[in-house]
N, C-alpha and C positions, 0 to 999 in steps of 0.2 A: 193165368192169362191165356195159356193156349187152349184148355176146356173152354173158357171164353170165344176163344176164335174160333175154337169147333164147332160149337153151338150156332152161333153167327153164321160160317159156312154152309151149318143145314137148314138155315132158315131162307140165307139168301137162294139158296139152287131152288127150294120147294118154292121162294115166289117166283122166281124167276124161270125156272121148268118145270115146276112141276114135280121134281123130284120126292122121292121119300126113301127115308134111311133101310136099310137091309143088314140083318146081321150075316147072311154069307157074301162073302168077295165074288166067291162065283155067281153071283146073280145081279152083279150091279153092273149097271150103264154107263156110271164113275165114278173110279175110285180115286179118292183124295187123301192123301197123307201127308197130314197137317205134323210139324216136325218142329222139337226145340234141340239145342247145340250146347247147352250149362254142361253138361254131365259129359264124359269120356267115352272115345268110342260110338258118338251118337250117328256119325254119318254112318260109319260101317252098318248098326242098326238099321238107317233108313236101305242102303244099297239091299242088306240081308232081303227087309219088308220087299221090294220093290223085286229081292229077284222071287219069292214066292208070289208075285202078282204078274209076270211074266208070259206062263202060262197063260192065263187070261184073256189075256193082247193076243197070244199068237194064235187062239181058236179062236178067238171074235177081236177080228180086228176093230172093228166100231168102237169097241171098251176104251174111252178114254181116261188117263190115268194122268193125275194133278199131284204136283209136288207142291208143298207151303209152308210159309213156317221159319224159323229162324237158320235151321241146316239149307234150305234151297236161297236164303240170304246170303247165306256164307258160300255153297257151294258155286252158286252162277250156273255161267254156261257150262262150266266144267260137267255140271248135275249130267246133262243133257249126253257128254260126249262118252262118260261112263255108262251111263243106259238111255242109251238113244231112242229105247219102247215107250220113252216119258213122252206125253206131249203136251202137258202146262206144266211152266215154274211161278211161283210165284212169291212175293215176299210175306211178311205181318203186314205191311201197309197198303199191300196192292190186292189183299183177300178180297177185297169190295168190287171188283173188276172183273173177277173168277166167273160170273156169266156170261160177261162180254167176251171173256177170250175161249171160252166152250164155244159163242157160238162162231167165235172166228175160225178155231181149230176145226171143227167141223166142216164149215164154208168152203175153204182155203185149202184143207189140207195139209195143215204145216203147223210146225209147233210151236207153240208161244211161250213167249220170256217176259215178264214185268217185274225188277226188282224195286223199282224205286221207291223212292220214299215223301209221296205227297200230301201225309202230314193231315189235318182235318178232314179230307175229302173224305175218306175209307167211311167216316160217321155220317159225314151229309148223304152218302148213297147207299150205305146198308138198309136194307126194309125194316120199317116197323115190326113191331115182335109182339103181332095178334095170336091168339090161344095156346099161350106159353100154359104149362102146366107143371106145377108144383111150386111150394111156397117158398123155395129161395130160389134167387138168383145172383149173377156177376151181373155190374155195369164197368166196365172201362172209365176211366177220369183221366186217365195221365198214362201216358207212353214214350216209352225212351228213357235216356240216362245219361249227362252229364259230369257222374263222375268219373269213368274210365279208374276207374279200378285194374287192376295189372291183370287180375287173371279172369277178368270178365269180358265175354262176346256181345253185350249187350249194346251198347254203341255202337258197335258196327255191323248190327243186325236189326237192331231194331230203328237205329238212329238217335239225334237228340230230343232234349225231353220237349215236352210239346204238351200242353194240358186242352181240353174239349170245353167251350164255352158254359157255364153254369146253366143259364136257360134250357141250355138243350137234356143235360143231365137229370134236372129235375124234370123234365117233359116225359124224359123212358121210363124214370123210376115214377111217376104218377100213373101211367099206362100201365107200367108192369103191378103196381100195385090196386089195379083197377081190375086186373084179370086173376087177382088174389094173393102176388106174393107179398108175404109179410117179413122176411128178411134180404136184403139187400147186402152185398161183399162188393165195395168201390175198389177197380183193381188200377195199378200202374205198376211199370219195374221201380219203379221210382216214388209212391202215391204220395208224398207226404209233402211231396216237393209241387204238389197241385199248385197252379197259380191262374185258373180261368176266367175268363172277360165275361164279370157280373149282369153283364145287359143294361147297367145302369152307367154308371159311370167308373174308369177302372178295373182291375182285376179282384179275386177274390181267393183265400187262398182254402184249406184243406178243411180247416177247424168254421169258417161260412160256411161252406158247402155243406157238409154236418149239420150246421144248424138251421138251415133253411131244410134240409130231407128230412128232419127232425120233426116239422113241423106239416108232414103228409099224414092227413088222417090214415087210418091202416094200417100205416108201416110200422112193428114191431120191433124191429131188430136190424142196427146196422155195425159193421162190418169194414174194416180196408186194410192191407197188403199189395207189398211190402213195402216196409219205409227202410228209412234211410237215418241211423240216430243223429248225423246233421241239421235234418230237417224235422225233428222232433222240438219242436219250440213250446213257449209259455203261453202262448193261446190253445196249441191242439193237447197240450199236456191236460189243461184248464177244459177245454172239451170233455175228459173222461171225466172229473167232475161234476162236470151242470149238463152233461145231457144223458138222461134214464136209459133211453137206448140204444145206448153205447152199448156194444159188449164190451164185459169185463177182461178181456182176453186182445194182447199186441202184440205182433210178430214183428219184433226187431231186430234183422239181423248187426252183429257182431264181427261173427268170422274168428276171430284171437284173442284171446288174451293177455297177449306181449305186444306191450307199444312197440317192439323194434319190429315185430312182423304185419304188425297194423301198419309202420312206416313203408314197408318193403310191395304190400297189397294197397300202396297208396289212398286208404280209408278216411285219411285225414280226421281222424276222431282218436282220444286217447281213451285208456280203458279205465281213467278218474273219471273225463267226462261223461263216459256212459255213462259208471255207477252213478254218477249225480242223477241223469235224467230217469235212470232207471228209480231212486230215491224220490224224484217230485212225483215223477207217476203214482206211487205207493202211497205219497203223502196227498194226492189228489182222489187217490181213490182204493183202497187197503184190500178189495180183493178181486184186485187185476192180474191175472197170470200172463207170463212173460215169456213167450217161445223165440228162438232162433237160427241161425247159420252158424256152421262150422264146417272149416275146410282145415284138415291136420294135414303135417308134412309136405307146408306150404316152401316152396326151395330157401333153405338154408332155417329151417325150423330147428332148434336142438332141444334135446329132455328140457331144459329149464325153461325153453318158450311155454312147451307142451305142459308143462308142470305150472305154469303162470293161468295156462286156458282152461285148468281144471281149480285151479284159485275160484277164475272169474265163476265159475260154473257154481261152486258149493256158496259164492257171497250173495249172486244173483238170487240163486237155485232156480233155474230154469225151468219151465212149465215140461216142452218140449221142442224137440230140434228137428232140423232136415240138416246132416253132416255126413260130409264127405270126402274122400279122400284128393288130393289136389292132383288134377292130372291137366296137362297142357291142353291150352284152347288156341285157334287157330287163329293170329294177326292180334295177339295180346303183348303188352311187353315183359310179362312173366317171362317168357319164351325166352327172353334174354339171358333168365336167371338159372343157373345151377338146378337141374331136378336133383339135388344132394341126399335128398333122403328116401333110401332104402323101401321096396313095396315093402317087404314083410315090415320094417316097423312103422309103416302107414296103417297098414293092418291092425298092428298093437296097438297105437294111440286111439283109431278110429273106434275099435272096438270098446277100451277104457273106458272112452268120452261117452258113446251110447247107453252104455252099461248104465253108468252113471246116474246121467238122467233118464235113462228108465225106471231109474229105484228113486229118483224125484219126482217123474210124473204116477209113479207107483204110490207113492203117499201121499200125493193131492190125491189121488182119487178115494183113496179110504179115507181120507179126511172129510170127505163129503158124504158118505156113510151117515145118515140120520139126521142130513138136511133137508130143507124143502127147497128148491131152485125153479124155475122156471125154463120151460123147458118148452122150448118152440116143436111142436110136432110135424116131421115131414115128410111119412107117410109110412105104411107100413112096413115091419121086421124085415129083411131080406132071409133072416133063417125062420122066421113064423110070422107066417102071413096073419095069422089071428091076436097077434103085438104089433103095438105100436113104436117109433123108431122117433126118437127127436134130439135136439143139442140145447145146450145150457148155455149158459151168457160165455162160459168160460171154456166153451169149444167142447165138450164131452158129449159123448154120444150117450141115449140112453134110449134102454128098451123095457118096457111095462103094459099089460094090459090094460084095455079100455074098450067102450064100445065102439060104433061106427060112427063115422063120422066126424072124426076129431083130426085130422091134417090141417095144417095153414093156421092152428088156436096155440095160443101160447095158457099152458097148462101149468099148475103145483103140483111138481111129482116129487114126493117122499124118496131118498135116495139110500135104496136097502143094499145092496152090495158094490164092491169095487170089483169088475174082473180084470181078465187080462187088456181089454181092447175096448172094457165098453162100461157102462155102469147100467146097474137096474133099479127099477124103482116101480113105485104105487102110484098113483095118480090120488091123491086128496081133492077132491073139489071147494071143500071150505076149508083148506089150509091158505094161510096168508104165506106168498115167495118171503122168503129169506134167503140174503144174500149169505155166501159162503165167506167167513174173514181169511 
């Protein structure tokens, strides 16, 4: 979501000033330091960023410098009184605004503050997104969060959930698909929980929306994150089945594998119910891989929780994960709870759990060793520029030679090795894709 918002950011200043991105700090007009708050330690991060950007400000004072982002949600005016060298805050929902208050800051002289949270608007005035370049992209559907989870800032950063009218979502992803991208990733904190006003009558929920994008000529490949396994129903389950460009690949966070620490993170999902949904997914479509969240030495975890999240882990077998160790967030009600367990065996568990499935997502990849997959190409190697760089239905990178010209084609690449990071392959032309079981 916040690449999302970055992106966005440099589209809107380049319509709206003129701007264009700069890889040195020292050479820019405005710096903007778009910021999220999940992870520990994230403000001190931004203050670190902001005091190497200091400098800056105090040789050219004109540099104006933008906070945004979920840290400048949470921090407020506080942000301001800590380094007062700031002169815009602004929130996720007030990014859309970020010209107008440059050009008040400017004007006035005086530094500007918009936290709020007005909800559709941010989408009705972000500019069109004319000569995007490369063949995937993010679209937003859904922002916000509803469940207040205990050790999540998202509610009170982002706000509640809120889905973007269907018309308009299919209007970006036609456009975007008109300037040639061929995979589309629908984002929300929450996506699964879409519920937007069809244009017809009513709303429409995650698994429509799908099938109506489904149905743009072009588009190859879609894409969404993150759900919610509440909001994993018998229609979007029945989505991986009946629609071809589905990718094979859903990230559904978890978090535990002990109902009592499921209980305590307020998840309101049991670790039967998962498995079940994780089982129709399987039985709707055999080779779908399954990534997720983990948060170990969540307060008052003990070995046998820890011992239960390495169960779920070997019955699932997890594709791949994002885990972490739990550390307080700021106006959650975890905060309440005992941090009871020890960094060093946050440390031990975290590391187990990685381990783990690293040696699960280590064997899907050799298993796919002397398949043919199809493989959306997006554009050249980053370590050889004379290879080609693409991803598979089920999120894997790969890299293979080919001639010129072949980004934004969905390709049959023979898949000849598993490495550490990445997989390598041949490009067949008359090979027919074969899905991986």
């Amino acid at each position: 979501m916040n690449e999302y918002d970055s992106e966005r950011i440099g589209e809107l200043l380049a319509a709206s000033h003129g701007l264009q991105l700069v890889d040195d700090p020292a050479r820019a007009d405005v710096l903007v330091l778009n910021t999220c708050s999940i992870r520990e330690k994230a403000e001190d991060k931004v203050y670190t960023q902001l005091g190497f950007w200091r400098p800056f400000k105090e040789s050219r004072p004109e540099v104006i410098i933008a906070v945004g982002g979920c840290v400048a949600s949470q921090e407020g005016e506080s942000l301001r009184r800590r380094a007062p060298f700031v002169d815009i805050v602004f929130g996720p929902q007030t990014l859309h605004r970020l010209a107008d208050m440059l050009d008040a800051c400017r004007a006035q002289r005086q530094p500007q503050v918009d936290l709020r949270f007005p909800e559709l608007e941010k989408f009705d005035r972000l500019p069109q997104r004319p000569g995007r370049e490369g063949p995937t992209a993010f679209v937003t559907v859904q922002e916000g969060c509803d469940k207040f989870c205990t050790f999540c800032v998202v509610p009170h950063t982002r706000g509640r959930e809120f889905s973007r009218p269907m018309p308009d979502i299919l209007r970006e992803v036609r456009q975007l698909v008109d300037q040639g991208v061929r995979e589309v990733t629908l984002l929300g904190q929450n996506v699964n929980a879409y519920r937007g006003a069809t244009g017809l009558i009513g709303e429409g929920d995650l698994a429509e929306l799908l099938e109506r994008l489904a149905r743009i000529p072009g588009l190859l490949r879609l894409r969404y994150t993150t759900s919610h396994p509440n909001n994993l129903d018998d229609r979007l389950i029945a989505a991986h089945r009946d629609i071809p460009i589905l990718a094979a690949h859903l990230h559904l966070p978890v978090q535990s594998g002990s109902d009592r620490i499921l209980r305590r993170m307020h998840r309101k999902h049991s670790v039967a119910s998962y498995l079940d949904k994780i089982a129709r997914l399987r039985a709707a479509r055999s080779d779908i891989r399954i990534s997720s969240d983990f948060i170990v030495g969540f307060p008052g975890e003990t070995d046998a929780d820890f011992a239960a999240t390495l169960e779920l882990i070997e019955a699932v077998r997890f594709d791949q994960s994002f885990s972490f160790k739990y550390s307080p967030r700021p106006n959650t009600p975890a905060l309440k709870l005992k941090d009871s367990v020890p960094e060093g065996v946050k440390d031990e568990r975290l590391a187990i759990l990685q381990g783990r499935i690293h040696g699960l997502a280590r064997a899907y990849s050799e298993a796919l060793v002397g398949t043919v997959q199809d493989v959306l190409v997006t554009g050249p190697s980053r370590r050889d520029p004379c290879e080609w760089t693409g991803k598979t239905s089920c999120n894997r990178s790969v890299n293979f030679a080919g001639p010129a010209n072949l980004s934004g084609q969905m390709l049959p690449i023979r898949i000849t090795a598993a490495l550490a990071n990445s997989l390598r392959g041949e490009w067949e032309p008359s090979a027919a894709v074969r899905r991986a079981g």
